[in-house]
C-alpha positions in Angstrom: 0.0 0.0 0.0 1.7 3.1 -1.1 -0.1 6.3 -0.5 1.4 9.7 -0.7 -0.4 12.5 1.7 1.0 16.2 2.0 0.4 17.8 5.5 0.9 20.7 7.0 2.2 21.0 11.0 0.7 23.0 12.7 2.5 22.4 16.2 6.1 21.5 16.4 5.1 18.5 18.5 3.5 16.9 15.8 6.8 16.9 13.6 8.2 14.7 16.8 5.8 12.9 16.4 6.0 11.7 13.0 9.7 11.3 13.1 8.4 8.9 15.7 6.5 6.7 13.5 9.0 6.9 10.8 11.4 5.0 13.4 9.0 2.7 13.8 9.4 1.8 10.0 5.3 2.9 10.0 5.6 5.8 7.3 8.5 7.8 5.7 8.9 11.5 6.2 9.7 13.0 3.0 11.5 16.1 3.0 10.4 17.8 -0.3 6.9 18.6 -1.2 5.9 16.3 -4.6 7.0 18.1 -7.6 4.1 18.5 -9.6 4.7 19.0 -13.3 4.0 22.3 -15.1 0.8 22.2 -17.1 2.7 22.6 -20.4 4.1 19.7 -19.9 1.0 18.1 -18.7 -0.9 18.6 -21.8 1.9 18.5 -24.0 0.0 16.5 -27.0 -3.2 16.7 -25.8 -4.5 18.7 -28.7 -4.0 19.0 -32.2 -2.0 21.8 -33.3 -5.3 22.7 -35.4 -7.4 23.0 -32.3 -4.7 24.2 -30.2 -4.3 27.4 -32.5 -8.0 27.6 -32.2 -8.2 27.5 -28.9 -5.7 30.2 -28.7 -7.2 32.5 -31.3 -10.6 32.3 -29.1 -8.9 32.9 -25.8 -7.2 36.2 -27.7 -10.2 37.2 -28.7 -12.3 37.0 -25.6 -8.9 38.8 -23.9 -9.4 41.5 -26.8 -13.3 41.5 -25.5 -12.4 42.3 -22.0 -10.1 45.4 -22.9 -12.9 47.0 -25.2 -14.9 46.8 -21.5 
């Protein structure tokens, strides 16, 4: 069973306490945050360059829209 939970301490006592468990050999502190991966490379793919440059011109155009306001 291998789940990964992020947490955030908010009493110093707590952080004893999980170094605790990690003796224990019952979870494993890790010391980074997960890197999560940037949305470009996410959706890298994901559309066609067609609706991709579509998308685009749409989302200029409602941008265009906004400054006319």
């Amino acid at each position: 069973m291998e789940n990964t939970l992020l947490i955030e301490i908010t009493n110093p006592k707590a952080l004893g306490l999980l170094h605790e468990l990690e003796e224990l050999h019952l979870i494993k502190v890790l010391k980074n945050n997960p890197k999560q991966p940037k949305l470009s490379e996410k959706y890298r793919g994901v559309f066609t360059k067609e609706d991709a440059q579509s998308f685009n011109d749409h989302t200029q155009g409602m941008r265009s829209e906004w400054k006319d306001i």
